[in-house]
mmCIF file of the N, C-alpha and C atoms, coordinates in Angstrom:
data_MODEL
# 
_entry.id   MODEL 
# 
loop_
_atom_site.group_PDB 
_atom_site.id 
_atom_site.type_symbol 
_atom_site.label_atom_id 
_atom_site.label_alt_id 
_atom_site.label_comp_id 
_atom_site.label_asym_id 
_atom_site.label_entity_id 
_atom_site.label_seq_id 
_atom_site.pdbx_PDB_ins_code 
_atom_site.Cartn_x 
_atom_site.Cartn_y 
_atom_site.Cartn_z 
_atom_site.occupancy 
_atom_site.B_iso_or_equiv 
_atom_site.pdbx_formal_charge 
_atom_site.auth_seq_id 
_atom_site.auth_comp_id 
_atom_site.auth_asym_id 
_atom_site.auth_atom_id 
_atom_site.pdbx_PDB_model_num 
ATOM 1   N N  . UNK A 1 1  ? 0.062   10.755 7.279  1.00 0.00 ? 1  UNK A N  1 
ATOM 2   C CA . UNK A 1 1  ? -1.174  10.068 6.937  1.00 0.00 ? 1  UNK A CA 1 
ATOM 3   C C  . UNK A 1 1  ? -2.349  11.020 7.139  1.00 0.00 ? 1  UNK A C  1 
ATOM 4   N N  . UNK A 1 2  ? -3.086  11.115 6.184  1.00 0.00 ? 2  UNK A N  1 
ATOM 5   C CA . UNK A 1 2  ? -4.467  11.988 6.069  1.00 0.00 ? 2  UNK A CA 1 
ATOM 6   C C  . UNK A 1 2  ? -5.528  11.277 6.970  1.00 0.00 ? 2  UNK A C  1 
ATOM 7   N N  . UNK A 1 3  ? -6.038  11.633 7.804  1.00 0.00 ? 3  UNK A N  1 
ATOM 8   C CA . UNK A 1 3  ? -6.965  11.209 8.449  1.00 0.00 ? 3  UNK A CA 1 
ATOM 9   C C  . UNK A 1 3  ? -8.778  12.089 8.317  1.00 0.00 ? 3  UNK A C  1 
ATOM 10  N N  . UNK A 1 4  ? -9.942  11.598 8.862  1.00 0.00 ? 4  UNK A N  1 
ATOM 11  C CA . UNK A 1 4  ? -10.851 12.734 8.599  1.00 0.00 ? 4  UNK A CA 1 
ATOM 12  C C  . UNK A 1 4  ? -11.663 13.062 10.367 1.00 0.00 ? 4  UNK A C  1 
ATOM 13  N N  . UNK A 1 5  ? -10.874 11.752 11.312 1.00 0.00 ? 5  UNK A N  1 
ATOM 14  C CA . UNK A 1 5  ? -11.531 12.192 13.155 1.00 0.00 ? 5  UNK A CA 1 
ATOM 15  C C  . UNK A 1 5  ? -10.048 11.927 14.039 1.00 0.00 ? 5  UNK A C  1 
ATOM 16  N N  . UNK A 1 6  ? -10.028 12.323 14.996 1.00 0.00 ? 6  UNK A N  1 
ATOM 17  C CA . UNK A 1 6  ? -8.686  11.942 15.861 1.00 0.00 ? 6  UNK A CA 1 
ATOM 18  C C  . UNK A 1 6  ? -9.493  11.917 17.133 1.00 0.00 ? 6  UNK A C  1 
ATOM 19  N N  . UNK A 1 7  ? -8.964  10.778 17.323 1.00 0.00 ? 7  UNK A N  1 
ATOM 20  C CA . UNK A 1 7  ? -9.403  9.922  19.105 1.00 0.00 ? 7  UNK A CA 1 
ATOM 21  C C  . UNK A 1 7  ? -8.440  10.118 19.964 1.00 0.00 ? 7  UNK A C  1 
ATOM 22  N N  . UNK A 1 8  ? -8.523  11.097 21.060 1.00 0.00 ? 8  UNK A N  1 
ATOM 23  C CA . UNK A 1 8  ? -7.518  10.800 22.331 1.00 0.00 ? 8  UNK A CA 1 
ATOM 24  C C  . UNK A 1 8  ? -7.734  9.950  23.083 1.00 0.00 ? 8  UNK A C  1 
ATOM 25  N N  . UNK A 1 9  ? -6.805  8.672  23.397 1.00 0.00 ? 9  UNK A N  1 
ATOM 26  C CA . UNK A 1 9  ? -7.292  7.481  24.255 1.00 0.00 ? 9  UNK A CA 1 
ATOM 27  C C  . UNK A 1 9  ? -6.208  7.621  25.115 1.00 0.00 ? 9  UNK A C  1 
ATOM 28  N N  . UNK A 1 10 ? -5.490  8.370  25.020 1.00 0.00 ? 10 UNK A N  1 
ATOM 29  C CA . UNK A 1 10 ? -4.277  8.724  26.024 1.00 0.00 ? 10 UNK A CA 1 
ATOM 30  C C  . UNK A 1 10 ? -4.385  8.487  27.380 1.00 0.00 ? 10 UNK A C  1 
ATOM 31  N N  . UNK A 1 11 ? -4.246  7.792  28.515 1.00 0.00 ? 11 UNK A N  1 
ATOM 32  C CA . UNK A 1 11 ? -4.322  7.450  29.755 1.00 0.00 ? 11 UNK A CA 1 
ATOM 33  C C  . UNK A 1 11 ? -5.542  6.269  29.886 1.00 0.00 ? 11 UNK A C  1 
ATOM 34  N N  . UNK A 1 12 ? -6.103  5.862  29.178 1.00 0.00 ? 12 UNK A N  1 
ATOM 35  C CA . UNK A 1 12 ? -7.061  5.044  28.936 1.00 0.00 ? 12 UNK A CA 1 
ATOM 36  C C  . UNK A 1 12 ? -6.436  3.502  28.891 1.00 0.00 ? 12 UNK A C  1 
ATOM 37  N N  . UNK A 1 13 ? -6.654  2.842  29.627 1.00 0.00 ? 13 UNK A N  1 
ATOM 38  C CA . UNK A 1 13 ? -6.282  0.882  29.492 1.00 0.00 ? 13 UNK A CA 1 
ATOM 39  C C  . UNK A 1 13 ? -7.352  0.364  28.703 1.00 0.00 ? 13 UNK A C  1 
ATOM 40  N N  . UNK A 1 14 ? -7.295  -0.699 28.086 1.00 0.00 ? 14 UNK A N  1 
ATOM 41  C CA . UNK A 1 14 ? -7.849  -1.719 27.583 1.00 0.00 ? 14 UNK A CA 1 
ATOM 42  C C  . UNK A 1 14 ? -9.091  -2.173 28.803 1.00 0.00 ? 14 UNK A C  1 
ATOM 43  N N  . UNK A 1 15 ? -10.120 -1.774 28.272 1.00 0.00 ? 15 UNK A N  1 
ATOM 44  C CA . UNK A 1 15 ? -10.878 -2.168 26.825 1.00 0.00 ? 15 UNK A CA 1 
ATOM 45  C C  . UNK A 1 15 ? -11.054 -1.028 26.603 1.00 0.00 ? 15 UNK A C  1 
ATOM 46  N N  . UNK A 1 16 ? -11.063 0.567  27.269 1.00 0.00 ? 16 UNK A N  1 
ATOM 47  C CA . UNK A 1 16 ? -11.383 1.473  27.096 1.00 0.00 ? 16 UNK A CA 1 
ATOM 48  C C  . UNK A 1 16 ? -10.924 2.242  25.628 1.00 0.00 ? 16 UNK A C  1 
ATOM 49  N N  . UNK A 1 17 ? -9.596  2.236  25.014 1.00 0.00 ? 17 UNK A N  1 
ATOM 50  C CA . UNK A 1 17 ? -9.475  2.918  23.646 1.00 0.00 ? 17 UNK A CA 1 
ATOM 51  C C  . UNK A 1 17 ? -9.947  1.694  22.679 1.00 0.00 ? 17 UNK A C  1 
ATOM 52  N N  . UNK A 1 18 ? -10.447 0.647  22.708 1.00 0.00 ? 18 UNK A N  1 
ATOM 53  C CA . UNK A 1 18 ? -11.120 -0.132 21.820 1.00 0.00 ? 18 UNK A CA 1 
ATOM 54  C C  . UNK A 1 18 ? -12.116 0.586  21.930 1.00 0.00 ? 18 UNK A C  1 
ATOM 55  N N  . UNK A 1 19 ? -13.055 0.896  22.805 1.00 0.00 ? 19 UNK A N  1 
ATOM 56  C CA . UNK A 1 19 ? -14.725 1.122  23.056 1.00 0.00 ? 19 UNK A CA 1 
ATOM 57  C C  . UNK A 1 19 ? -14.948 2.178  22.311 1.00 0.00 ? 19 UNK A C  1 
ATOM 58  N N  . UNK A 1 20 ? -14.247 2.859  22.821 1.00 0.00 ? 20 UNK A N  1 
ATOM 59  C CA . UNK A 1 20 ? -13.997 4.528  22.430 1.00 0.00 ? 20 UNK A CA 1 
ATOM 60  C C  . UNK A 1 20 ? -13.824 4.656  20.829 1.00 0.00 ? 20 UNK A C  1 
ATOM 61  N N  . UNK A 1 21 ? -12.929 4.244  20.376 1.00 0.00 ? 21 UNK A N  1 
ATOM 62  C CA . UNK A 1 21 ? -12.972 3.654  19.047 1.00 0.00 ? 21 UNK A CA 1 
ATOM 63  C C  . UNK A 1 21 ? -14.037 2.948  18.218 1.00 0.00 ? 21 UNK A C  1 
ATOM 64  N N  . UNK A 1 22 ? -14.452 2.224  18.581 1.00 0.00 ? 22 UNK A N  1 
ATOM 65  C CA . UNK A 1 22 ? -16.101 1.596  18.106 1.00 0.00 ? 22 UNK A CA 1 
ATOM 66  C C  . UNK A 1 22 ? -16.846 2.468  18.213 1.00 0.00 ? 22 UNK A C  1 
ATOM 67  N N  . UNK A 1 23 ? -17.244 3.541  19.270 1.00 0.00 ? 23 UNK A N  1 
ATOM 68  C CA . UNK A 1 23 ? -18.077 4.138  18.812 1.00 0.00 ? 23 UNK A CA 1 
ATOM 69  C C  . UNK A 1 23 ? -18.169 5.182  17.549 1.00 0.00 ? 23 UNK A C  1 
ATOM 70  N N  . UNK A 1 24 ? -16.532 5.756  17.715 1.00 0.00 ? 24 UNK A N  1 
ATOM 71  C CA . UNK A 1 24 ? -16.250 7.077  17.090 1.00 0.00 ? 24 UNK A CA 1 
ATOM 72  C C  . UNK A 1 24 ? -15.920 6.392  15.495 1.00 0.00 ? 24 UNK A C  1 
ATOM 73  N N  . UNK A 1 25 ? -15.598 5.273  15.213 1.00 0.00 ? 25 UNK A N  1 
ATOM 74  C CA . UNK A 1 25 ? -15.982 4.574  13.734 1.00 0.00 ? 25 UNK A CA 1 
ATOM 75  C C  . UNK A 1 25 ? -17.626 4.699  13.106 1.00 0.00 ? 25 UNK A C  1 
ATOM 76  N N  . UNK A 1 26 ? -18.403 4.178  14.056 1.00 0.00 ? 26 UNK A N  1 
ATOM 77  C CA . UNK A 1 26 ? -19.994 4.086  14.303 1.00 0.00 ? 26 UNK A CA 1 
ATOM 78  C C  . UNK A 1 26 ? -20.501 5.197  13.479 1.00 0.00 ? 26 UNK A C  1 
ATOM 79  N N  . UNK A 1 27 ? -20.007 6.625  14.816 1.00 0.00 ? 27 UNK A N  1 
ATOM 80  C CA . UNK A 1 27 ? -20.531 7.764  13.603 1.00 0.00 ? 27 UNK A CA 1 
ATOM 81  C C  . UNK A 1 27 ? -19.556 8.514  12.469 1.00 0.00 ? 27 UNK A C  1 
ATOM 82  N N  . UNK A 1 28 ? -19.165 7.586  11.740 1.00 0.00 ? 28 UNK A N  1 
ATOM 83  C CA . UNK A 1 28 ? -18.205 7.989  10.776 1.00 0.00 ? 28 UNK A CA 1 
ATOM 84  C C  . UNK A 1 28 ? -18.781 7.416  9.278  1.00 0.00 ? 28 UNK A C  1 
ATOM 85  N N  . UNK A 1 29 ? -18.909 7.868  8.118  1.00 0.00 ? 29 UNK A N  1 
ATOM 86  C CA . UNK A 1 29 ? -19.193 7.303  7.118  1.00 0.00 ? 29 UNK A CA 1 
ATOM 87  C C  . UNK A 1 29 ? -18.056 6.545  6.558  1.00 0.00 ? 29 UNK A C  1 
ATOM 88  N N  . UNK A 1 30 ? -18.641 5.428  5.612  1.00 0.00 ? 30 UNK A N  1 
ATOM 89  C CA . UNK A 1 30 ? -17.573 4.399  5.355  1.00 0.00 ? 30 UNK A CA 1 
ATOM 90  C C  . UNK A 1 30 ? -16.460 5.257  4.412  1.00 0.00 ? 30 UNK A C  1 
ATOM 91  N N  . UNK A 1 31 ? -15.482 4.391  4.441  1.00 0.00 ? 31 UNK A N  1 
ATOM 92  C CA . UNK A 1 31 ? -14.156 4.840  3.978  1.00 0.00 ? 31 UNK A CA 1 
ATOM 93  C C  . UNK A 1 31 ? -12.820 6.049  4.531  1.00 0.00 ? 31 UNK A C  1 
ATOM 94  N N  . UNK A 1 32 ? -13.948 7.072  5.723  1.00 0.00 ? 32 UNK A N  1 
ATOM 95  C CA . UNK A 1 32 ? -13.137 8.220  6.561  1.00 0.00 ? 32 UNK A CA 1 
ATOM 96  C C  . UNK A 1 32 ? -11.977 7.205  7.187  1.00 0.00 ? 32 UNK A C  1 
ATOM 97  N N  . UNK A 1 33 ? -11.234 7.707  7.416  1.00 0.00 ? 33 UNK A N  1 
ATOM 98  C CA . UNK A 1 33 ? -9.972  7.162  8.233  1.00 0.00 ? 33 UNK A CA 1 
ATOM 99  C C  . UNK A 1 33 ? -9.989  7.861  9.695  1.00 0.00 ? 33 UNK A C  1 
ATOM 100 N N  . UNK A 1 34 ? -10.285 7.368  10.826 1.00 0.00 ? 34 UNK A N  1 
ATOM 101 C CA . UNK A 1 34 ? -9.928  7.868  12.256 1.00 0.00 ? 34 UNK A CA 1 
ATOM 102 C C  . UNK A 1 34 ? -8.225  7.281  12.906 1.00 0.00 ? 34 UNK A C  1 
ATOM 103 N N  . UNK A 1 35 ? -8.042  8.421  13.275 1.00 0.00 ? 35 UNK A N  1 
ATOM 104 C CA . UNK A 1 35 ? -6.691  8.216  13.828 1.00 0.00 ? 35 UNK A CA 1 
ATOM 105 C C  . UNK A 1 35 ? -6.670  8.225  15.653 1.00 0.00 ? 35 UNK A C  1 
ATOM 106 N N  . UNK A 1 36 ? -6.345  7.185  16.219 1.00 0.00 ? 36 UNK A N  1 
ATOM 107 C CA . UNK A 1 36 ? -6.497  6.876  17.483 1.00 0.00 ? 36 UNK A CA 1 
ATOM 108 C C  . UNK A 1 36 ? -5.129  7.385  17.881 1.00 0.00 ? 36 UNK A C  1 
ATOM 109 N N  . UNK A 1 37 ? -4.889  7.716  19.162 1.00 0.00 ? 37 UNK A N  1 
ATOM 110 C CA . UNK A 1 37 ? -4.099  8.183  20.140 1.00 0.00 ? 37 UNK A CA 1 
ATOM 111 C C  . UNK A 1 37 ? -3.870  7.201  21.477 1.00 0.00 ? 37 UNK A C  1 
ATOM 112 N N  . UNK A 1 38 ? -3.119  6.823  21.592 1.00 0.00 ? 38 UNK A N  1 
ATOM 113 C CA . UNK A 1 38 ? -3.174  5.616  23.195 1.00 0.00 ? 38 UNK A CA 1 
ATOM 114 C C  . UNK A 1 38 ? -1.610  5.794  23.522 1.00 0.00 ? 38 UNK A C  1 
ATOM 115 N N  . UNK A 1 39 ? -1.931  5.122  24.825 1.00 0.00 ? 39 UNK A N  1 
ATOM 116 C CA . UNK A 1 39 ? -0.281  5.097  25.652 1.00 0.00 ? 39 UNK A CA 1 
ATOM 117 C C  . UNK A 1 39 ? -0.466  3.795  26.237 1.00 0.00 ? 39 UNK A C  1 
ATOM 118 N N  . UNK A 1 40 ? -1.745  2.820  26.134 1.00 0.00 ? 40 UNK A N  1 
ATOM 119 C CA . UNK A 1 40 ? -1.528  1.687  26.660 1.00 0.00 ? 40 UNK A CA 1 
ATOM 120 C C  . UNK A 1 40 ? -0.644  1.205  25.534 1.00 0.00 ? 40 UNK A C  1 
ATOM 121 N N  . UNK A 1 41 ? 0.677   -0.289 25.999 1.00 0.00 ? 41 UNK A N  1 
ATOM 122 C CA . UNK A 1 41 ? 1.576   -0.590 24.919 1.00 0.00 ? 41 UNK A CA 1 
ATOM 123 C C  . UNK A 1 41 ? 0.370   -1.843 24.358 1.00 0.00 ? 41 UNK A C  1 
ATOM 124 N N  . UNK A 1 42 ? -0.524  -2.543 25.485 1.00 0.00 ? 42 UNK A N  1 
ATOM 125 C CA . UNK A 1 42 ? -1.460  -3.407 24.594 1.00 0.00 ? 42 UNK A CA 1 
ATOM 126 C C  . UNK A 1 42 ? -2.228  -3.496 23.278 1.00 0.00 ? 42 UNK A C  1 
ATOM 127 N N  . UNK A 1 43 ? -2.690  -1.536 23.082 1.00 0.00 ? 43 UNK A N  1 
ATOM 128 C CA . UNK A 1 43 ? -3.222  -1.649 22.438 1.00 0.00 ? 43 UNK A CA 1 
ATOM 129 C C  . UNK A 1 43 ? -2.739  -2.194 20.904 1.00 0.00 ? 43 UNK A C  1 
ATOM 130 N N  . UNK A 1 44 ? -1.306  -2.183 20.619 1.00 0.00 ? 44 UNK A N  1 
ATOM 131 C CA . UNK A 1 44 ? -1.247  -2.440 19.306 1.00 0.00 ? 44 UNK A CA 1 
ATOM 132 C C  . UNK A 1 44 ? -1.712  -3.772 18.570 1.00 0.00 ? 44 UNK A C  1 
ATOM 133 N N  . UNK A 1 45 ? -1.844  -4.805 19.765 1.00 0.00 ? 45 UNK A N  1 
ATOM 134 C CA . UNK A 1 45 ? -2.321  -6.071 18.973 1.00 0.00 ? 45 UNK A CA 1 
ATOM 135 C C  . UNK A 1 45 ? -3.950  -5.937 19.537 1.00 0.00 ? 45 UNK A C  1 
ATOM 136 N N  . UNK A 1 46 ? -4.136  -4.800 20.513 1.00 0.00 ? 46 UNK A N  1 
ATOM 137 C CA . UNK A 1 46 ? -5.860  -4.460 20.639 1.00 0.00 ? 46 UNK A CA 1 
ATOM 138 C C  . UNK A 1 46 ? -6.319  -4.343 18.858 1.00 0.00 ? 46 UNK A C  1 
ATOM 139 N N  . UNK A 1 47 ? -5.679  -3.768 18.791 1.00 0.00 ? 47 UNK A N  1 
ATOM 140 C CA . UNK A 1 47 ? -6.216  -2.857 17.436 1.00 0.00 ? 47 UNK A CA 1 
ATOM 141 C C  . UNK A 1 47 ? -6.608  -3.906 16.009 1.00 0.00 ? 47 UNK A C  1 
ATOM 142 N N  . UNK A 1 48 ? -4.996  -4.596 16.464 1.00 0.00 ? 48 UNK A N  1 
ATOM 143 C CA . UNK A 1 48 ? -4.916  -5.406 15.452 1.00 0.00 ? 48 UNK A CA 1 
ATOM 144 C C  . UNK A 1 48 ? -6.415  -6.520 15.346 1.00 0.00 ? 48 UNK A C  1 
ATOM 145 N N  . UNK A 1 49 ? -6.094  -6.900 16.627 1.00 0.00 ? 49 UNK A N  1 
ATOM 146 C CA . UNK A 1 49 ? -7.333  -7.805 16.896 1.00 0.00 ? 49 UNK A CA 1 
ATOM 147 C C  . UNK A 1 49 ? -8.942  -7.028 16.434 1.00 0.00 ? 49 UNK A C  1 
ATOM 148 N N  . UNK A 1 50 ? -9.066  -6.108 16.854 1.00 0.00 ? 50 UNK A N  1 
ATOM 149 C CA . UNK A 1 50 ? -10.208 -5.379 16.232 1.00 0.00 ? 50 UNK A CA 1 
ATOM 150 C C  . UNK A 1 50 ? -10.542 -5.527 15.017 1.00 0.00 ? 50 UNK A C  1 
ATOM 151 N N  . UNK A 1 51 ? -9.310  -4.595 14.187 1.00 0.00 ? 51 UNK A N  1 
ATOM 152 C CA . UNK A 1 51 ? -9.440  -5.035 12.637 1.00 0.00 ? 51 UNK A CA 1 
ATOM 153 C C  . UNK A 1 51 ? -10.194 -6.044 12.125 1.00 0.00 ? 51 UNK A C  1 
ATOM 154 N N  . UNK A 1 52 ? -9.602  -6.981 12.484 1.00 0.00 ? 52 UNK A N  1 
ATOM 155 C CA . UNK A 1 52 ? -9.930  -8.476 11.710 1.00 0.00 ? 52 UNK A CA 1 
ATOM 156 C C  . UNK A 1 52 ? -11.415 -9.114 12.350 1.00 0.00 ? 52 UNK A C  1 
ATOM 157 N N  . UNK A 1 53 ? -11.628 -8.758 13.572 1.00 0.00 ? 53 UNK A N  1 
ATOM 158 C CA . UNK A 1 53 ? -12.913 -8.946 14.147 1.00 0.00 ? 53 UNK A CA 1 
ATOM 159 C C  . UNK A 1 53 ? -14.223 -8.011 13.296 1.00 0.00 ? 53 UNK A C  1 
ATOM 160 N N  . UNK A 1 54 ? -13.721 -7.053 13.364 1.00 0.00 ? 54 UNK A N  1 
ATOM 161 C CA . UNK A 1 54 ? -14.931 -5.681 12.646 1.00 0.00 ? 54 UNK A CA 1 
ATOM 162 C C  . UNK A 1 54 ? -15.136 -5.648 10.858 1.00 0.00 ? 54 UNK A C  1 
ATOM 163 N N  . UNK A 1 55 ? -14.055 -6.086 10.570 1.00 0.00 ? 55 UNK A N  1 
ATOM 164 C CA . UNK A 1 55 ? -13.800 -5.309 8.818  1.00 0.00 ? 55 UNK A CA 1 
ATOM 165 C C  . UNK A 1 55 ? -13.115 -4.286 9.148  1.00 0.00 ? 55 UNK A C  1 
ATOM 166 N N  . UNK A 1 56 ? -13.097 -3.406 9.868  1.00 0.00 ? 56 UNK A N  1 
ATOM 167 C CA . UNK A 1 56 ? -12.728 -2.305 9.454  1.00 0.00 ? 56 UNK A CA 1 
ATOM 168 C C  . UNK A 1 56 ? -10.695 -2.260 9.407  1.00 0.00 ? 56 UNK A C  1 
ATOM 169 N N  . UNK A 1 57 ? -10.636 -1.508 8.024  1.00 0.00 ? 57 UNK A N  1 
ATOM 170 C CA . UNK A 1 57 ? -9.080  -1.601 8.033  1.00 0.00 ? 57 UNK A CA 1 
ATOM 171 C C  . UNK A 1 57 ? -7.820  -1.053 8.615  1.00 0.00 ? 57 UNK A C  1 
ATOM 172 N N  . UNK A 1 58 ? -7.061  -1.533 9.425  1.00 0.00 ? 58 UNK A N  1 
ATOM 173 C CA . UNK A 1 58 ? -5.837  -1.231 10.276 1.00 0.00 ? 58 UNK A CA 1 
ATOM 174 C C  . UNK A 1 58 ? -5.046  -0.671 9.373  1.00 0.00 ? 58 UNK A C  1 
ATOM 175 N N  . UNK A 1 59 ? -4.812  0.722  9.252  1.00 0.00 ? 59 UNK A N  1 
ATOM 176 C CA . UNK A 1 59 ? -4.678  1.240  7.646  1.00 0.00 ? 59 UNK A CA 1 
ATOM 177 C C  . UNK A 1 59 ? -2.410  0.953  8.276  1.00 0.00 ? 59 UNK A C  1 
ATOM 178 N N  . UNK A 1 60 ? -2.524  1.823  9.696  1.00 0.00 ? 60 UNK A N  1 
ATOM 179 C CA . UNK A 1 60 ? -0.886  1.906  9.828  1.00 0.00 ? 60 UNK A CA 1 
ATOM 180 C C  . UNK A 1 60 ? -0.767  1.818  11.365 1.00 0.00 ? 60 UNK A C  1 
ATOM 181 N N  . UNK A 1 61 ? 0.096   1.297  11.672 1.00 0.00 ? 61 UNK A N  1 
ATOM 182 C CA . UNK A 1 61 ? 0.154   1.876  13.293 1.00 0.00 ? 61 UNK A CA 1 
ATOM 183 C C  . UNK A 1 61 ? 1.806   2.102  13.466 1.00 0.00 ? 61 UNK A C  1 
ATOM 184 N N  . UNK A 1 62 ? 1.722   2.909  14.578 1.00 0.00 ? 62 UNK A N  1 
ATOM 185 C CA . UNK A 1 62 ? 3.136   3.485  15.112 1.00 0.00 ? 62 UNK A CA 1 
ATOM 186 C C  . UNK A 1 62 ? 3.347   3.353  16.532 1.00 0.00 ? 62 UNK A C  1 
ATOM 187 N N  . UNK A 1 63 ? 4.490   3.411  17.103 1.00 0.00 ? 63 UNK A N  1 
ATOM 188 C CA . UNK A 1 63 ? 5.083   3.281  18.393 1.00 0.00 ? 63 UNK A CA 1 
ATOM 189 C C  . UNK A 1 63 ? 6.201   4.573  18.419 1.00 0.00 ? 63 UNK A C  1 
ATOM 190 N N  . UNK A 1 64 ? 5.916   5.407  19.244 1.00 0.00 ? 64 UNK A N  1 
ATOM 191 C CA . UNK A 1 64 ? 6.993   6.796  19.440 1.00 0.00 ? 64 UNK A CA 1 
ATOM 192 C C  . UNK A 1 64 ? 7.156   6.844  20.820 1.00 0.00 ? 64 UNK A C  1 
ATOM 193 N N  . UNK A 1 65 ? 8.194   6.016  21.340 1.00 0.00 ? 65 UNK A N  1 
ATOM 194 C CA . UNK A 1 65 ? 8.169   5.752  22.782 1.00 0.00 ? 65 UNK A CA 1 
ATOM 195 C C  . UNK A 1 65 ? 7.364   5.518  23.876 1.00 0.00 ? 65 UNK A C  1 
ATOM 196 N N  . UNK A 1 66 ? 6.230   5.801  24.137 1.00 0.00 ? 66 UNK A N  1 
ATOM 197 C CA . UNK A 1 66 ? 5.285   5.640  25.470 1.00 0.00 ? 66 UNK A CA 1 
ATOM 198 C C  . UNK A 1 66 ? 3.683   5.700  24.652 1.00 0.00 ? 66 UNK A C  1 
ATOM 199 N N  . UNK A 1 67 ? 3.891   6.293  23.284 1.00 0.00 ? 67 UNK A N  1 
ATOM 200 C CA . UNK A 1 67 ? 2.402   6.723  22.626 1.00 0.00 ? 67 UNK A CA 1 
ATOM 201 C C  . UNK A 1 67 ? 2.190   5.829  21.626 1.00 0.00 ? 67 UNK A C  1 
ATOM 202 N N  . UNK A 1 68 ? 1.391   5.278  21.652 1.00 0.00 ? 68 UNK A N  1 
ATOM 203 C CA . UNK A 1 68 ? 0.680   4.589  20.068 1.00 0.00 ? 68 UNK A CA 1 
ATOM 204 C C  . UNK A 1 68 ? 0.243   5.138  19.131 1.00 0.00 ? 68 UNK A C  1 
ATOM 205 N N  . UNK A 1 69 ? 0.215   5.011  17.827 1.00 0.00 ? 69 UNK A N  1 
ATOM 206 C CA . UNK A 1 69 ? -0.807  5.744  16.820 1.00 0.00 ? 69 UNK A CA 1 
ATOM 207 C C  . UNK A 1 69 ? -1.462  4.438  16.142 1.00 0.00 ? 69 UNK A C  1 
ATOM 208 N N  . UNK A 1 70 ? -2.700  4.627  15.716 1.00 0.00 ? 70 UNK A N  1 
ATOM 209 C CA . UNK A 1 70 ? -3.411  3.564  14.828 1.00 0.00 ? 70 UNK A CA 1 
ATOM 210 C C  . UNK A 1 70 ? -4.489  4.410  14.020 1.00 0.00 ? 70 UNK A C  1 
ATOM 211 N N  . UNK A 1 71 ? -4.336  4.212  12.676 1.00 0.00 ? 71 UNK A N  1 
ATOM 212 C CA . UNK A 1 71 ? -5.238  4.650  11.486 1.00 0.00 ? 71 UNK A CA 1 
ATOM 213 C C  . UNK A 1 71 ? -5.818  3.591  11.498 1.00 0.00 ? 71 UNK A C  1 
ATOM 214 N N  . UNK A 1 72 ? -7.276  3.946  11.563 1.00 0.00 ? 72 UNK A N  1 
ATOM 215 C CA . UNK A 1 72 ? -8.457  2.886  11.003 1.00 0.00 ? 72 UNK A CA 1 
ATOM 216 C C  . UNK A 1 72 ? -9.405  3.430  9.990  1.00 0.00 ? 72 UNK A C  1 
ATOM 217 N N  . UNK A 1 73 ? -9.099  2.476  8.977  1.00 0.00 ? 73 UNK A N  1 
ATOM 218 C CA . UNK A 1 73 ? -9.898  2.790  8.114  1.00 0.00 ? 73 UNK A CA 1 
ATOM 219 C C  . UNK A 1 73 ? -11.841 2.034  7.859  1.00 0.00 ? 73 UNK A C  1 
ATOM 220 N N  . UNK A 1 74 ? -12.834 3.119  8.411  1.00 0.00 ? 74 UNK A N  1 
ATOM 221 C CA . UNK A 1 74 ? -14.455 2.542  8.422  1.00 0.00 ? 74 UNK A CA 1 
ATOM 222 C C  . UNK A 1 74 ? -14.408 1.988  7.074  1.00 0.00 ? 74 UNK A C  1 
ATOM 223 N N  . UNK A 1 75 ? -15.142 0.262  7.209  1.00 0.00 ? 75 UNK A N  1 
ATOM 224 C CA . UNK A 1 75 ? -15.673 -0.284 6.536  1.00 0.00 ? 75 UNK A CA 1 
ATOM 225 C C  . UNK A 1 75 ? -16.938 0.028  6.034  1.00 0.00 ? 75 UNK A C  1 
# 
């Protein structure tokens, strides 16, 4: 997946790779795709939940044993 920012949220709990994420969407122009990094296992329905709260689109997410991935695509 092509992305155009990458977020390390790696050691970070909830709410912290949400926050972190809101901002780094913020300064992004619409349509870039940011790719988040986490090891909390919450975040995947964090994310999800975000999505649908923000607009902005939950383009893919992944699980590779202990690490999360989530593409968001700025609304």
């Amino acid at each position: 997946m092509n992305f155009d920012k990458e977020l390390d949220a790696r050691g970070l709990n909830c709410p912290l790779p949400i926050l972190k994420a809101k901002k780094a969407l913020a300064d992004m122009p619409s349509g870039q795709v940011l790719k988040v990094l986490a090891t909390d296992p919450n975040s995947m329905r964090d994310f999800q939940a975000f999505a649908r709260q923000t607009g902005n689109e939950l383009v893919e997410q992944a699980a590779n044993r202990d690490e999360f991935v989530h593409y968001l695509r700025r609304r």
